[in-house]
C-alpha positions as CSV (number, residue, x, y, z in Angstrom):
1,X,29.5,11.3,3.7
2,X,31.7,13.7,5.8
3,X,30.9,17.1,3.9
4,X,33.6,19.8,4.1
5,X,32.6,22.3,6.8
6,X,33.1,25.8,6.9
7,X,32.4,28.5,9.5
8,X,32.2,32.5,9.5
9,X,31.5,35.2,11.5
10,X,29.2,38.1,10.6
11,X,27.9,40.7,12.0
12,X,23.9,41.3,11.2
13,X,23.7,44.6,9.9
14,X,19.6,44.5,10.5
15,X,19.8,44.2,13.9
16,X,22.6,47.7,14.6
17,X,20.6,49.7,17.3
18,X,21.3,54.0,17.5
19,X,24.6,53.2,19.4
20,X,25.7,51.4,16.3
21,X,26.2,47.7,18.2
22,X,25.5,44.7,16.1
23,X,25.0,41.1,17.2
24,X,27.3,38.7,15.4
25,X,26.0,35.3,14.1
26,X,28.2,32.8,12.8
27,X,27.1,30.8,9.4
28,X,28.2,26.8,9.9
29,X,28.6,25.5,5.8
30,X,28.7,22.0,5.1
31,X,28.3,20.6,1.9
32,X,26.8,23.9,0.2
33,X,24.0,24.2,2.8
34,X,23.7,26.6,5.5
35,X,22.9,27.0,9.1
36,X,23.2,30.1,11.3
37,X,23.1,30.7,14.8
38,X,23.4,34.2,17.5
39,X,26.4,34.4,18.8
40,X,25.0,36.8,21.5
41,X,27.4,38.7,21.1
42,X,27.4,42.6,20.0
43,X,30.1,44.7,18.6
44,X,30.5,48.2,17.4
45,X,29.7,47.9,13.6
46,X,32.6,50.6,12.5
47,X,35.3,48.1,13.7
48,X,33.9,45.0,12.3
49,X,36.8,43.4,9.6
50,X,34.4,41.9,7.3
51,X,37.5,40.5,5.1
52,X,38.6,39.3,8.1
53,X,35.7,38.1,9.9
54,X,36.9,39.4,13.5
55,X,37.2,42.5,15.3
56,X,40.1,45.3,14.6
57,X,42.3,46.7,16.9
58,X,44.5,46.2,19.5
59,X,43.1,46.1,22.9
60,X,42.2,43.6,25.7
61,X,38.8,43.4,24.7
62,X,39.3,42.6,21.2
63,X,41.8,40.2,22.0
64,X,39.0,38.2,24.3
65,X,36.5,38.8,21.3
66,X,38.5,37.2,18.7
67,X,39.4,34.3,20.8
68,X,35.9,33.3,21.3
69,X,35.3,33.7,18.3
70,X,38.4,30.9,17.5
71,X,36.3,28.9,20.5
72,X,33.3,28.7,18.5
73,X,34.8,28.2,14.9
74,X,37.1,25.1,16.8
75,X,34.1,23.5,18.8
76,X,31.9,23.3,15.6
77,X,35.0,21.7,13.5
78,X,35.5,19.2,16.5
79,X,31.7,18.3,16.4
80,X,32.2,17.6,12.6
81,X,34.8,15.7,13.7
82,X,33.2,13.5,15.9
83,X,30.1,12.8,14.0
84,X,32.5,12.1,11.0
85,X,34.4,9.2,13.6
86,X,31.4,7.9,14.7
87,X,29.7,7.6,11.0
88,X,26.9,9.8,12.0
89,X,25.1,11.9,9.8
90,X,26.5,15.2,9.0
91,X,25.2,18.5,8.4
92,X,25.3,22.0,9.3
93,X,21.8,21.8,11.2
94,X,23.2,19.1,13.3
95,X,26.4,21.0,13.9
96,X,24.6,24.0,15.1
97,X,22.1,21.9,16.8
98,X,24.6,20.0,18.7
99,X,26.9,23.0,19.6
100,X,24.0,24.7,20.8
101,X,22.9,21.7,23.2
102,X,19.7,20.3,21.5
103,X,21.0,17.7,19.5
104,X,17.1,17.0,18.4
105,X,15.4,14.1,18.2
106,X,15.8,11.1,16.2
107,X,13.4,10.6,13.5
108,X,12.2,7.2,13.1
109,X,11.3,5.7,9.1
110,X,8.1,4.6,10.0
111,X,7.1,7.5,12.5
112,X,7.9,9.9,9.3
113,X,5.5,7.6,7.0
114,X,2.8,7.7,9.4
115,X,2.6,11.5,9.5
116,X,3.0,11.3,5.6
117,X,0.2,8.9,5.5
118,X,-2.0,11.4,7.7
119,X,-1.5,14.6,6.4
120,X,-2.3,12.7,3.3
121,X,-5.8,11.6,4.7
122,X,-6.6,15.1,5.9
123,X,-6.2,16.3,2.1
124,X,-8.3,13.6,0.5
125,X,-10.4,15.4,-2.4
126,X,-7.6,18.1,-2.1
127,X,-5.0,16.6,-4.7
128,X,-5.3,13.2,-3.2
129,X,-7.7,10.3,-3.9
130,X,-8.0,7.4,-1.4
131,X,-6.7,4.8,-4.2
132,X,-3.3,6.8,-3.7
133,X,-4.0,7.0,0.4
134,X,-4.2,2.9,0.2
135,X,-1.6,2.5,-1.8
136,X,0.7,4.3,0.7
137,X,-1.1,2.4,3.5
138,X,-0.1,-0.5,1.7
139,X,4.2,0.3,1.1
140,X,4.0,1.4,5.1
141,X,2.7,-2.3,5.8
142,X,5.2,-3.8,3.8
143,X,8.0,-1.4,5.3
144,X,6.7,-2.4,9.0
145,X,6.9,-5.9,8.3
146,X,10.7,-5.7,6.9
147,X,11.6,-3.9,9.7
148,X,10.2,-6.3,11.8
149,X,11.6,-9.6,9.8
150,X,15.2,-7.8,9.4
151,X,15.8,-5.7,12.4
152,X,13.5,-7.3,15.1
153,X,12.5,-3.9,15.7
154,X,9.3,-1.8,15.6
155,X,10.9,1.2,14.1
156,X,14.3,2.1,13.2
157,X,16.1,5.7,12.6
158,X,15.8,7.0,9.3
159,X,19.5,7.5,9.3
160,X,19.9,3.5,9.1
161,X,18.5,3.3,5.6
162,X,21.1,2.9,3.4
163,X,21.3,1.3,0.1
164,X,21.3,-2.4,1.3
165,X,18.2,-1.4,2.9
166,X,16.4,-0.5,-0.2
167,X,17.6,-3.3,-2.4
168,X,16.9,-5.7,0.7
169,X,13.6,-4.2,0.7
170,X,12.9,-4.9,-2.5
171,X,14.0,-8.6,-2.1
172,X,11.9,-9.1,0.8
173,X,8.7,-7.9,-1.5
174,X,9.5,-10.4,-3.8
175,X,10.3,-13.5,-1.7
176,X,8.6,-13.1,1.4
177,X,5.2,-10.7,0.3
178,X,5.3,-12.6,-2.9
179,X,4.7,-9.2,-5.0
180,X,5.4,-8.7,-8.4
181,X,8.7,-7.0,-9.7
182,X,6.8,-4.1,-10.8
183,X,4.5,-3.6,-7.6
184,X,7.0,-4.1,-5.6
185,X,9.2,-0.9,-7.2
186,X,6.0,0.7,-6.7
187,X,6.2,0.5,-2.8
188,X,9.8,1.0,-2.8
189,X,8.8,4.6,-4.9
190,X,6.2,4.8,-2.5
191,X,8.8,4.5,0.5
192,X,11.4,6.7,-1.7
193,X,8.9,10.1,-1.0
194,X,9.1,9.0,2.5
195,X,12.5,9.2,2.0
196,X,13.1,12.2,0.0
197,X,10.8,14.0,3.3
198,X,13.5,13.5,5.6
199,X,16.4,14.2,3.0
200,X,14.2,17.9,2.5
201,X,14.0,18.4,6.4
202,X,17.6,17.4,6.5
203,X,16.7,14.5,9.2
204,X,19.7,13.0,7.3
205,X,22.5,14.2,5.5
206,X,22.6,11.7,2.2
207,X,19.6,10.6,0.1
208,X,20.1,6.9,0.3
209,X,18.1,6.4,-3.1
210,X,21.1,8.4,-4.8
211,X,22.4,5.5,-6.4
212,X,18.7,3.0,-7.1
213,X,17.1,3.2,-10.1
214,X,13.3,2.1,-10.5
215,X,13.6,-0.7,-13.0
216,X,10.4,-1.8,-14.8
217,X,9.5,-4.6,-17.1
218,X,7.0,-4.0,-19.7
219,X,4.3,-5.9,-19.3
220,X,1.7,-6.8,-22.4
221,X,-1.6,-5.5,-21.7
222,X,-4.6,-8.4,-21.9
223,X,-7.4,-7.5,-24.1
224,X,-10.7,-9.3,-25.5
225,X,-10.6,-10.1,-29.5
226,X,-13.9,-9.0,-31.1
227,X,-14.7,-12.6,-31.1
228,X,-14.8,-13.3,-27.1
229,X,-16.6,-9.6,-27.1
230,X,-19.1,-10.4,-29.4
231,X,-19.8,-13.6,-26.9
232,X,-19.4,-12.1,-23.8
233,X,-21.6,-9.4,-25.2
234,X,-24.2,-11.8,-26.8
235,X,-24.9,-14.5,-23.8
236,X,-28.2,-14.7,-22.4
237,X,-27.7,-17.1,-19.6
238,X,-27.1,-15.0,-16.8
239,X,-28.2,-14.6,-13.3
240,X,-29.8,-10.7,-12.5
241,X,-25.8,-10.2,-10.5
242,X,-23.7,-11.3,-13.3
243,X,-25.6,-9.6,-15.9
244,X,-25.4,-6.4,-14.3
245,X,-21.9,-6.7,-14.3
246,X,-21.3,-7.7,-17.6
247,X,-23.3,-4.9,-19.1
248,X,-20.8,-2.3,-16.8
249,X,-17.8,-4.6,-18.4
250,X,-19.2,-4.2,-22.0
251,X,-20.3,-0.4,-21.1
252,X,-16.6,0.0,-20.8
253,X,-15.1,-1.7,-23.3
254,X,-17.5,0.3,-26.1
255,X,-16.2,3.7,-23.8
256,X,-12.8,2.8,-22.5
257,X,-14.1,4.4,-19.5
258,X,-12.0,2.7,-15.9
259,X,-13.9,1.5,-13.2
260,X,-13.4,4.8,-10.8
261,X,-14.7,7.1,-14.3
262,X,-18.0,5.0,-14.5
263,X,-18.8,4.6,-10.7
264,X,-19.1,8.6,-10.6
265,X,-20.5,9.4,-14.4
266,X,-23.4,11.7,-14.1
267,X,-26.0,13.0,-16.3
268,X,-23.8,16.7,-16.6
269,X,-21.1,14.4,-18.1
270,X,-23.5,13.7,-21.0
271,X,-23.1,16.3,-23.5
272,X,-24.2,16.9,-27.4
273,X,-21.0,16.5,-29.0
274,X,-20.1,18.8,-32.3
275,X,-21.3,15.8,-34.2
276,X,-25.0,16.5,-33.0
277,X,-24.6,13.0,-31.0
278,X,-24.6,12.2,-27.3
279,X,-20.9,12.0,-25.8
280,X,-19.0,11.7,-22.3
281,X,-17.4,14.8,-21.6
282,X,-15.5,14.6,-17.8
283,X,-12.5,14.6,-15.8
284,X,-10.5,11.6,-15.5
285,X,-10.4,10.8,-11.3
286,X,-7.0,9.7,-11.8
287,X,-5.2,12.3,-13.6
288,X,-7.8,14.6,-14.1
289,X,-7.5,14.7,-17.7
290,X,-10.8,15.4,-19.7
291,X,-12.1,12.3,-21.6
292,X,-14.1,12.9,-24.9
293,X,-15.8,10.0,-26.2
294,X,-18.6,9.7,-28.5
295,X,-21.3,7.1,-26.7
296,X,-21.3,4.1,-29.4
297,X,-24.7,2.2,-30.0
298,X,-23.4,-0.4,-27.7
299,X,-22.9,1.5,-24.9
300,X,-26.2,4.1,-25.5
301,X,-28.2,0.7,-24.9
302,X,-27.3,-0.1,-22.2
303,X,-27.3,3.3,-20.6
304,X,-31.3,3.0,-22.2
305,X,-31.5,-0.4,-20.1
306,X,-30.7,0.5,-16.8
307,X,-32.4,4.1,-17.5
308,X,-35.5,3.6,-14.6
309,X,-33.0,1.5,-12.5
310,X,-33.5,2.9,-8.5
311,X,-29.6,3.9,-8.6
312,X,-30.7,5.9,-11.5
313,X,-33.9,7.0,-10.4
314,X,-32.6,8.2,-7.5
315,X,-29.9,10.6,-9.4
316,X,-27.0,7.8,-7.6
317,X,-25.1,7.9,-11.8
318,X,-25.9,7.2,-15.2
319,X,-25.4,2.9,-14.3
320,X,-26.0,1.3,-10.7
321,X,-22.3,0.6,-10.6
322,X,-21.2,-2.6,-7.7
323,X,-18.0,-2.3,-6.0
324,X,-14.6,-3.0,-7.9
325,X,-14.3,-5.8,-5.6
326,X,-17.5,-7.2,-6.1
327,X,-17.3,-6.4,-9.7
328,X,-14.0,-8.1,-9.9
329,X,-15.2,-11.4,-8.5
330,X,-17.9,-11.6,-10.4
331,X,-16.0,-11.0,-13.6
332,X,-14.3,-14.4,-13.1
333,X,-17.6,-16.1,-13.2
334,X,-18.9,-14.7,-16.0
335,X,-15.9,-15.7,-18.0
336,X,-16.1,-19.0,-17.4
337,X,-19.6,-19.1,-18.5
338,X,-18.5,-17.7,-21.4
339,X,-15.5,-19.8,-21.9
340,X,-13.5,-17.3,-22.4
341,X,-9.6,-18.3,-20.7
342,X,-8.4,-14.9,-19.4
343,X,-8.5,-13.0,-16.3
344,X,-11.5,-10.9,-16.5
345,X,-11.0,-7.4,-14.5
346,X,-12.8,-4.1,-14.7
347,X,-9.7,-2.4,-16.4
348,X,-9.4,-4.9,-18.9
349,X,-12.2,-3.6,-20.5
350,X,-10.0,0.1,-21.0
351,X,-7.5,-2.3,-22.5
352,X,-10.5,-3.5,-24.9
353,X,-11.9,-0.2,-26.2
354,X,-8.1,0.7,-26.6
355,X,-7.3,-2.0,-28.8
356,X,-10.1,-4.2,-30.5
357,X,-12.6,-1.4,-30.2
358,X,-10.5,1.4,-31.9
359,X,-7.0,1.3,-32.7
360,X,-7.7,-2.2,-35.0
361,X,-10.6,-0.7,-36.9
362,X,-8.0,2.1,-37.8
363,X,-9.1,4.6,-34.9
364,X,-5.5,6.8,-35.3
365,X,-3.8,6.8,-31.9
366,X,-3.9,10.4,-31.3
367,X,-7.6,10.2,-31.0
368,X,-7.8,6.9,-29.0
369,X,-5.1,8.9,-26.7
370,X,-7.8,11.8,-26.3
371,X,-10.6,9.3,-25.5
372,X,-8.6,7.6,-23.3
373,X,-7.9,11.1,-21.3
374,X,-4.2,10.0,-21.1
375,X,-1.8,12.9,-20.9
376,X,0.8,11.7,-22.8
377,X,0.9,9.7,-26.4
378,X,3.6,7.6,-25.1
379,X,0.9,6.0,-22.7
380,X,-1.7,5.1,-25.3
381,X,1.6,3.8,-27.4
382,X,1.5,1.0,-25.3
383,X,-1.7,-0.8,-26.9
384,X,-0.4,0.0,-30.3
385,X,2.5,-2.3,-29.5
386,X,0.0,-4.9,-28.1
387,X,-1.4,-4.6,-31.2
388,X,1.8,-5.5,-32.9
389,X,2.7,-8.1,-31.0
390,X,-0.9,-9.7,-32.3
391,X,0.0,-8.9,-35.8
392,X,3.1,-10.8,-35.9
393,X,1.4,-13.5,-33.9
394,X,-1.4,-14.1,-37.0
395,X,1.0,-12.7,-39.5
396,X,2.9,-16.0,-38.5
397,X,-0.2,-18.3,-38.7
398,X,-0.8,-16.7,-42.1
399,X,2.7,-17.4,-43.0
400,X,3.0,-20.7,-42.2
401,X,-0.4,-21.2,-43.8
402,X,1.1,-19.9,-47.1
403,X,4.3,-22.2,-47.4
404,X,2.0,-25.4,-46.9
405,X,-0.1,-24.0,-50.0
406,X,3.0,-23.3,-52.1
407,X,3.9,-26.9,-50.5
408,X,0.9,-27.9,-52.1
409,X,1.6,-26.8,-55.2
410,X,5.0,-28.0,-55.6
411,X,3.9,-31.3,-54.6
412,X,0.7,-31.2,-57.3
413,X,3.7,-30.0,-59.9
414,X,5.3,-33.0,-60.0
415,X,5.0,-35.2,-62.8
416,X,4.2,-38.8,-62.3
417,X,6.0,-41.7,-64.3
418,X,4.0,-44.1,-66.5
């Protein structure tokens, strides 16, 4: 991207002493943004040619003055030339930084994540949680590595990332990190900030992502039909670890609560409700959206059950809540005990509460969107179509059930001969 340059001289009216001499900068234009820099020079205001951008008159000196002035304006155009021959990034900052003799130093992609990631950990609790610090911990590894596999480098200068490198980025995820289409546009959004930092700083002169658009494929949500809640919810059989578990699973499936929202719920997030009933009233960690939810007899029990629990006791939360990771694991046991043939996680139990707990015993979806402390109706749309997709799937039983009756019939209506 070469970037049409333009240069002109002014003099900086701020800076006239009482003899009325001004220092003249000159104001380097490329591309609509601006860089200035002292020409340390100073004139006498009065015969400043402002249309002009020079001095007026006649004499020796001015003649000198104006020609350096022509020096300057035909060394920065020569430096835009040269970067322009050499395919370098372009800007006016460089221009000025290169006429002046400190060209700067070349930023390096993953040296510029690094401090990203940093600053990031220094403002945890501050607008950042450490799900989103891992996350970007986790799009640097994969950036490292790809730099590594396709450059047999450590590092390379975030002026190299170009297009190709963001579509071969998001190849490599796939083939050789063997992520998912949608995580992997995740870390390439992750990488895209990163991106956008050195863009801001104007470390480059073009924003490489100009032309890639995240592309993401809907993806149904998984959710447990009353039936396989009613037995997970039901079985006795467990040991004292999967137990606990389930009856944090179930808690959130009757509260559509995520794991992060019942690890820290605390007594103050109890409230009386408008109804005269107990219900949650907090801040969701992610978004920070406030969750109303009335506590459903399901869920009060088991709150009752774990009630003199040492975690409890101790004032620790409302449940004695295992890791995710833990919690995860364990989740996969207990649904093979129960039979039940799907893939068990903490947040599938939000998908639960969403769908077979509300929205399909005619819970309208503005309210479920309120419980749900989404921020936008579009997001709790989502389980609505779940739940269409799960309609036409029985409607279609039923429907085929229907033409073998009227089959049936047809078949009973025909007279036999004698």
């Amino acid at each position: 991207m070469s970037g049409k340059i333009n240069v002109l001289f002014y003099p900086k009216k701020s800076d006239t002493d009482t003899d009325g001499m001004v220092t003249v900068y000159a104001r380097i234009t490329v591309s609509g943004k601006r860089a200035e820099l002292s020409l340390g020079r100073r004139v006498e205001e009065q015969r400043w040619d402002s249309r002009g951008g020079r001095l007026r008159g006649t004499t020796i000196e001015v003649s000198k003055f104006n020609r350096f002035l022509d020096t300057v304006k035909n060394r920065c155009f020569e430096i835009h030339d040269t970067l322009l021959r050499e395919h370098q990034d372009i800007s006016a900052t460089i221009i000025k930084n290169i006429y002046l003799g400190k060209e700067g130093k070349e930023w390096m992609v993953l040296e510029i994540f690094r401090n990203h990631n940093d600053e990031m950990e220094s403002l945890l609790g501050k607008g950042f949680t450490k799900g989103t610090l891992q996350r970007y911990r986790a799009a640097y590894k994969h950036v490292s590595a790809y730099i590594q596999h396709n450059y047999q480098r450590n590092d390379i200068p975030v002026r190299r990332v170009d297009h190709k490198f963001i579509t071969g980025l998001e190849y490599f995820l796939k083939s050789k990190r063997n992520c998912e289409h949608n995580t992997a546009i995740k870390y390439i959004v992750n990488f895209k900030k990163i991106i956008r930092i050195a863009y801001a700083n104007e470390w480059i002169s073009r924003d490489p992502f100009f032309h890639w658009k995240a592309s993401w494929k809907t993806k149904e949500k998984q959710f447990l039909t009353q039936t396989e809640l009613d037995i997970l919810q039901n079985k006795k059989s467990f040991l004292p670890r999967l137990d606990l578990v389930r009856d944090i699973f179930v808690f959130c499936c009757y509260t559509g609560l995520a794991y992060a929202d019942v690890k820290q719920l605390g007594e103050e997030d109890i409230v009386i409700g408008v109804d005269g009933y107990r219900w949650i009233k907090m801040a969701r960690k992610k978004t920070k959206a406030i969750s109303s939810i009335p506590l459903l007899p399901p869920a009060e029990a088991i709150i009752e059950k774990y009630s003199e629990h040492p975690y409890v006791l101790d004032g620790k939360g409302v449940l004695p809540v295992l890791t995710n990771q833990k919690s995860n694991a364990y989740l996969k046991e207990i649904a093979d005990v129960c039979g039940i043939n799907k893939n068990l996680t903490t947040h599938l139990a939000r998908h639960t509460f969403a769908t077979t707990v509300t929205l399909s015993k005619g819970v309208s979806i503005s309210t479920v969107s309120k419980m749900l402390g989404h921020r936008s109706l579009k997001t709790t749309q989502i389980y609505a179509k779940v739940l269409d997709s799960k309609i036409a799937e029985e409607m279609s039983v039923l429907k085929a059930q229907l033409e073998q009756e009227e089959a049936q019939k047809r078949k009973e209506e025909i007279p036999t001969g004698d």
